[in-house]
DOKOLPA-279368 format. One record per residue (C-alpha): y, x, z. Coordinates in steps of 0.2 Angstrom, whole numbers. Each point is the difference from the previous one (the first is absolute). Layout:
N
@Y=Y | X=X | Z=Z
...
This chain:
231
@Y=-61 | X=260 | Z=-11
@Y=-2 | X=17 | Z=7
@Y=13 | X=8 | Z=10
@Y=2 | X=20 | Z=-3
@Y=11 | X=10 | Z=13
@Y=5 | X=16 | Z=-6
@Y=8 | X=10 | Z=15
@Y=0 | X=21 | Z=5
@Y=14 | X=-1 | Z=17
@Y=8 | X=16 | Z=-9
@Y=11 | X=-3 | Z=-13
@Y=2 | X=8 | Z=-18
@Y=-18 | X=-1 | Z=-4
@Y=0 | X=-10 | Z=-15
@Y=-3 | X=-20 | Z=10
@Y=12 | X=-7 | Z=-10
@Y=-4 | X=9 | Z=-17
@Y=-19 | X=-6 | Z=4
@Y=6 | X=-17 | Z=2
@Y=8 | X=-1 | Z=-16
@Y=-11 | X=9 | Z=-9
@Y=-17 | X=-13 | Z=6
@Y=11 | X=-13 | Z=-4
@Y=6 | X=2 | Z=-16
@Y=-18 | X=7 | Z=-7
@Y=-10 | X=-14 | Z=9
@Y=11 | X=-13 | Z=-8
@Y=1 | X=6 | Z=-19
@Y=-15 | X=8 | Z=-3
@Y=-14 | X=-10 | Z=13
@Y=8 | X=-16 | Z=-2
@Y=5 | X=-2 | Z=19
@Y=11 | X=-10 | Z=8
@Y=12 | X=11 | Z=14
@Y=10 | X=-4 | Z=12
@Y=10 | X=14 | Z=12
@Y=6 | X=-4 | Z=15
@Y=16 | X=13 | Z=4
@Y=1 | X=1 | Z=19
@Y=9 | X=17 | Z=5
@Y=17 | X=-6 | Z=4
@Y=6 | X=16 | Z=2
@Y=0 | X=2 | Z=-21
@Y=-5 | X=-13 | Z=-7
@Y=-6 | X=10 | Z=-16
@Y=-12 | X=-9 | Z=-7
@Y=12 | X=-16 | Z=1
@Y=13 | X=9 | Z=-7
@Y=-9 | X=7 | Z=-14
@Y=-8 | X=-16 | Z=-5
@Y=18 | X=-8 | Z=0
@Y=10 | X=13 | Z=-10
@Y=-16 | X=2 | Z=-13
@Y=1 | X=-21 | Z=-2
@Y=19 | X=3 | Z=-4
@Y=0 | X=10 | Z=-11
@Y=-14 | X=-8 | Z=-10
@Y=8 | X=-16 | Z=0
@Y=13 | X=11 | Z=-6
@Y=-6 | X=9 | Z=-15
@Y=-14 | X=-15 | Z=-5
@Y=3 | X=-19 | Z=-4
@Y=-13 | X=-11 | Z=8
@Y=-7 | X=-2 | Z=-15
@Y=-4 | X=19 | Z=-2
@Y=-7 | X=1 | Z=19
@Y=-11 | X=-15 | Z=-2
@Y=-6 | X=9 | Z=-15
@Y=-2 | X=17 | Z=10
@Y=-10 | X=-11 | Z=13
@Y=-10 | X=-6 | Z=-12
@Y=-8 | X=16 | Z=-8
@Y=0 | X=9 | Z=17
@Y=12 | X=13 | Z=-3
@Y=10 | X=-5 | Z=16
@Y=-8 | X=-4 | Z=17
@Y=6 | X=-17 | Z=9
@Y=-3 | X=6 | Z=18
@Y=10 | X=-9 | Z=15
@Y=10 | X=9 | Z=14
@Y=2 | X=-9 | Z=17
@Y=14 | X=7 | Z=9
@Y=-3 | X=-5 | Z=18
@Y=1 | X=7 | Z=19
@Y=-17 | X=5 | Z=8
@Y=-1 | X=-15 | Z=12
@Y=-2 | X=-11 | Z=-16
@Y=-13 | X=9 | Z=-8
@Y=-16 | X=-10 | Z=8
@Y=9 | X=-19 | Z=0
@Y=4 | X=4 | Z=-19
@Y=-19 | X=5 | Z=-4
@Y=-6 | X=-15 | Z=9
@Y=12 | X=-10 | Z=-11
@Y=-7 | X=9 | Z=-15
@Y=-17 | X=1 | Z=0
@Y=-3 | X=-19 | Z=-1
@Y=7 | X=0 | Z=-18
@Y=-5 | X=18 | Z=-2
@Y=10 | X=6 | Z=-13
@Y=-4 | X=17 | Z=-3
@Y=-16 | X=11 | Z=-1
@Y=9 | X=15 | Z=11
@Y=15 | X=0 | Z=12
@Y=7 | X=16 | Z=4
@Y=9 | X=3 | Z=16
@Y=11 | X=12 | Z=3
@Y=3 | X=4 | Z=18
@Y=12 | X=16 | Z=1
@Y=-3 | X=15 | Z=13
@Y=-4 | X=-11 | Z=14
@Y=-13 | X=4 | Z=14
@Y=-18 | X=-11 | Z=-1
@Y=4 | X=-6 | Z=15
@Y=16 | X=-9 | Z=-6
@Y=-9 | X=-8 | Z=-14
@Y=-19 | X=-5 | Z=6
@Y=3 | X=-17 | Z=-5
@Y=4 | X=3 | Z=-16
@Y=-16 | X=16 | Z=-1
@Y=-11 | X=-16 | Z=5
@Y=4 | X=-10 | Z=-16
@Y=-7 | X=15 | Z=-10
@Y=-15 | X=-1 | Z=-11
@Y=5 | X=20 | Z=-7
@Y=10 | X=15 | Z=7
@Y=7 | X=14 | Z=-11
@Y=4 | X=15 | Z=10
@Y=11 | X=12 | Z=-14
@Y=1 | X=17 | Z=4
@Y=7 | X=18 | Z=-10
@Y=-4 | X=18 | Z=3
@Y=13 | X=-2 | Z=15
@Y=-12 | X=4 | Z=17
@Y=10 | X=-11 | Z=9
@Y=-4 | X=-15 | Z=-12
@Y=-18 | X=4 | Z=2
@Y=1 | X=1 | Z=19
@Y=8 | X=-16 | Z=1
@Y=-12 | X=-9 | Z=-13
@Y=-14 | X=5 | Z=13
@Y=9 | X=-5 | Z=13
@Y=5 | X=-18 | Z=-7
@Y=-19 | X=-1 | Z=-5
@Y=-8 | X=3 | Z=18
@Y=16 | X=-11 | Z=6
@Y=-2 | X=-15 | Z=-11
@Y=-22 | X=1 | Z=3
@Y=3 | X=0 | Z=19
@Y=8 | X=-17 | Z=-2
@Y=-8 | X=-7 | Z=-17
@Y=-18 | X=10 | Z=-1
@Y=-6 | X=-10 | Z=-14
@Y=16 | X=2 | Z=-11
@Y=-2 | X=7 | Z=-17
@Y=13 | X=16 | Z=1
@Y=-1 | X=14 | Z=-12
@Y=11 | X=12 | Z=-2
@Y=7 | X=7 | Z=-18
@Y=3 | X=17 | Z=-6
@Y=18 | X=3 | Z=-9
@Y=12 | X=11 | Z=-12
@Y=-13 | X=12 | Z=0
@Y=-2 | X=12 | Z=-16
@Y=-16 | X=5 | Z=-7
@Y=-2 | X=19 | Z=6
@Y=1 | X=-9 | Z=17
@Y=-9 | X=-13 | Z=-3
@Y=-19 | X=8 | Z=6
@Y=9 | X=7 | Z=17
@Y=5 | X=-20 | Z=3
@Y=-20 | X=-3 | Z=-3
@Y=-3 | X=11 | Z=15
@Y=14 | X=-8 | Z=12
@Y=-6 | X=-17 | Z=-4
@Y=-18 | X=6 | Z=4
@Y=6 | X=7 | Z=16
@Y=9 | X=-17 | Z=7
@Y=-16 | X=-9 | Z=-6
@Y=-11 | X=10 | Z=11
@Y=11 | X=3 | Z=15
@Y=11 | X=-16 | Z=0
@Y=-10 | X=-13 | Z=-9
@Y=15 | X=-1 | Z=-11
@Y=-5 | X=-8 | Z=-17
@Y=9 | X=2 | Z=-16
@Y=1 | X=-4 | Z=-19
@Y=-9 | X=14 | Z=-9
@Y=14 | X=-2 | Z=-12
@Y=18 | X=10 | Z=2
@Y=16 | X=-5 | Z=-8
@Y=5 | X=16 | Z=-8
@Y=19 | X=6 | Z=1
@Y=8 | X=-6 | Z=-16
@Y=20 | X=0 | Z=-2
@Y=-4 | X=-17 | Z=-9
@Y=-5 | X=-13 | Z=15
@Y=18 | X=4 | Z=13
@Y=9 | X=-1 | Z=-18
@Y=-7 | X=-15 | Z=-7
@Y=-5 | X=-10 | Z=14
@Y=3 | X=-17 | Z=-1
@Y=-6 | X=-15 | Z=3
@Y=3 | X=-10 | Z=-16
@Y=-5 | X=14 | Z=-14
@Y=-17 | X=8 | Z=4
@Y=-6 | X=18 | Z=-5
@Y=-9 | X=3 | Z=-18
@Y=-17 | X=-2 | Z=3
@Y=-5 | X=11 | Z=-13
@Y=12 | X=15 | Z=9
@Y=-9 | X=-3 | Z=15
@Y=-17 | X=0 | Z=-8
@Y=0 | X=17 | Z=-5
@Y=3 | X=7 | Z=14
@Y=-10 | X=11 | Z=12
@Y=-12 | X=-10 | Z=9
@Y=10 | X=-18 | Z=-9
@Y=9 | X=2 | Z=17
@Y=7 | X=-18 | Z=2
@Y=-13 | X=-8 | Z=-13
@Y=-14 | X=7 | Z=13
@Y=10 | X=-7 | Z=15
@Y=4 | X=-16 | Z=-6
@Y=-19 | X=-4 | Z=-4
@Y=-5 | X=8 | Z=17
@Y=12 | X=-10 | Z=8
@Y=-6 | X=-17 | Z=-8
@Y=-17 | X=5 | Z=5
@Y=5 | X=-2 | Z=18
@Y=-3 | X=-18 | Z=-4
């Protein structure tokens, strides 16, 4: 099992979308097994998202028609964990013995690393999502250098996001620039701006993978396949 953080302290940079989005596209179309632990208490978003969504799909399917679904892969079966940040580590201990998923994702919420080191120390992978905003970017490079002073040897990168094609070669440059002044790798992927991933976000029904491949750069086809490479 390999536990992902995904984390940026700013919010409105796409953490949650991310989550949902690898989740769902990991499960349906790689075969994987997810699991997402939900541990910003200040929300609760991904937990409530993932209990409305199961609602309604008990609601508008029988189990006979969800089993089905499963079956031919056109719904994802991810897990949502609920839980406060001093469980995070006794609940992964517990876990890994019958290792029940490929990846868990952790959702921390806009805290500060050094709130949340214990849990940074269980990370095999960190996704740092940022936009065109300048403050995401600074605090992406700043969570970078922050997280490498403690953990030098974690495996952080950080990913581009809601960026459109005319502006995609300007981000070529900024990624270029944090590379050589801050050591700040990234996914040579972006995640371009598309209506379609805040609108149908969801962690049961994953995005049309033909959709997603034709567009520029196969945005989140690349990225899912860069991210598995990381392993």
């Amino acid at each position: 099992m390999k536990i992902v953080i995904i984390y940026n302290n700013k919010g409105g940079v796409s953490k949650t979308t991310t989550a949902m989005l690898m989740g769902c596209f990991l499960d349906v179309y790689y075969g994987k097994k997810i699991g997402i632990i939900d541990a910003d208490e200040y929300q609760w978003s991904l937990n409530s998202i993932y209990q409305e969504e199961r609602k309604e799909l008990f609601k508008n399917y029988s189990e006979e028609e969800i089993d089905k679904l499963l079956r031919d892969k056109k719904i994802a079966d991810i897990d949502v964990h609920k839980m406060m940040i001093d469980e995070i580590v006794g609940f992964v201990s517990r876990i890994k013995k019958g290792n029940p998923y490929d990846f868990l994702f952790i959702d921390l919420g806009q805290r500060k690393v050094e709130e949340t080191l214990h849990v940074f120390e269980l990370a095999d992978h960190i996704i740092v999502p940022y936009s065109k905003d300048a403050e995401e970017i600074k605090q992406s490079v700043i969570f970078s250098k922050s997280i490498k002073r403690y953990f030098p040897d974690k495996n952080i990168k950080s990913l581009v996001m809601k960026i459109f094609r005319n502006k995609a070669d300007d981000f070529m440059e900024i990624r270029k620039n944090l590379k050589r002044r801050f050591d700040n790798d990234y996914y040579k992927s972006i995640i371009p701006g598309r209506d379609r991933y805040p609108e149908k976000r969801s962690l049961i029904w994953p995005l049309n993978y033909a959709v997603e491949e034709k567009d520029f750069g196969k945005g989140v086809i690349s990225f899912m396949n860069e991210f598995l490479e990381q392993f």
